[in-house]
C-alpha atoms as one frame of an Amber mdcrd trajectory, in Angstrom:
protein
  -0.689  13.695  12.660  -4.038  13.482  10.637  -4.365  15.505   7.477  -6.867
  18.151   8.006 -10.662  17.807   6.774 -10.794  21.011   4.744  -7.889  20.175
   3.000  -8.782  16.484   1.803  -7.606  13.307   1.337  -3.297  13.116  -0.671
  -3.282  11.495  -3.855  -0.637  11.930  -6.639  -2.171  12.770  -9.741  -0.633
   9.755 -11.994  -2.362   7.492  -9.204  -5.542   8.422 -10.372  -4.892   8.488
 -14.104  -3.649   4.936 -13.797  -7.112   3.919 -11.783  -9.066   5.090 -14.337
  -7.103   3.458 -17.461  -6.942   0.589 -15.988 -10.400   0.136 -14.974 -11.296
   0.887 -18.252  -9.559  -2.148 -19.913 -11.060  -4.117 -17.827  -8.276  -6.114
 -17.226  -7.136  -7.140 -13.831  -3.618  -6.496 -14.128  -0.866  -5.327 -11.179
  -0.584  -0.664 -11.220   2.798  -0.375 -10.514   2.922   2.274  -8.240   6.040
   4.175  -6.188   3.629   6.405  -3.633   3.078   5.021  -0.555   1.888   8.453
   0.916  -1.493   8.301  -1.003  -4.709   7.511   0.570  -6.924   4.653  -0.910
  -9.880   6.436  -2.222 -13.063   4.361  -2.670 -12.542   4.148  -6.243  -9.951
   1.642  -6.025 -11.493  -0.652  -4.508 -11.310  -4.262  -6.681  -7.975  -3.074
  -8.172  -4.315  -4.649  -7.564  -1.564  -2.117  -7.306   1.963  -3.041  -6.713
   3.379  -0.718  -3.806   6.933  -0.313  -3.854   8.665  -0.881  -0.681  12.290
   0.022  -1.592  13.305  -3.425  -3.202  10.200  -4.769  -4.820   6.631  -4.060
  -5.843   4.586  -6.228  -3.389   0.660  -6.655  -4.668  -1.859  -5.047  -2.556
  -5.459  -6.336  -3.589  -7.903  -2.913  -2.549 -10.995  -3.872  -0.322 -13.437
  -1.915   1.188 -11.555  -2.101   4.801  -8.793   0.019   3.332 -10.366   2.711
   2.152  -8.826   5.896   4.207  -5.883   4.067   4.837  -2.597   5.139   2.856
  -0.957   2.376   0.415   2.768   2.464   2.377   0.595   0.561   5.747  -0.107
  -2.631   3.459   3.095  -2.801   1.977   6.129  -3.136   4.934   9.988  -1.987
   4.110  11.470  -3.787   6.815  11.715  -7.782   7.567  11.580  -8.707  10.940
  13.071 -11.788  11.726  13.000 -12.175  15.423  15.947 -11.441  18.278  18.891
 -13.655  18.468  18.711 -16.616  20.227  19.576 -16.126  24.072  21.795 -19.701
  24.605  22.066 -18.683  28.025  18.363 -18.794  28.929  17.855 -21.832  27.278
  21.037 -24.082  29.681  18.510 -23.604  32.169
């Protein structure tokens, strides 16, 4: 369910402290970050974060197709690796 209009894109607070500092620098270095529930604001667009996905911090490189998006849809927590192989199908 969509997060009503009036109310405004989520962001945690340290997210945007973070943006800031590190666009400041001017370095292009990886934001380590652990919420996945924020919404890419157009702001972060050019910077690298590093979205935690319950084992490791995977790099997600902000463009302007993700804006509105939240950071937990570029960065999966499960690894699909396909269904077990069906030997019986294959004797055919």
């Amino acid at each position: 369910m969509a997060r009503s209009v009036w109310k405004g894109p989520f962001i945690d607070g340290y997210l945007l402290k973070k943006a800031d500092k590190s666009r400041g620098s001017g370095r292009n270095e990886i934001i380590k970050i652990w919420s996945r529930r924020s919404t890419i604001l157009p702001q972060f667009v050019g910077l690298t974060f590093g979205v935690y996905n319950g084992q490791k911090f995977l790099p997600v490189l902000v463009n302007e197709n993700m804006v509105g998006h939240k950071f937990g849809e570029f960065s999966p927590t499960r690894t699909y690796y396909g269904h077990a192989s069906d030997k019986k199908s294959k004797r055919k």
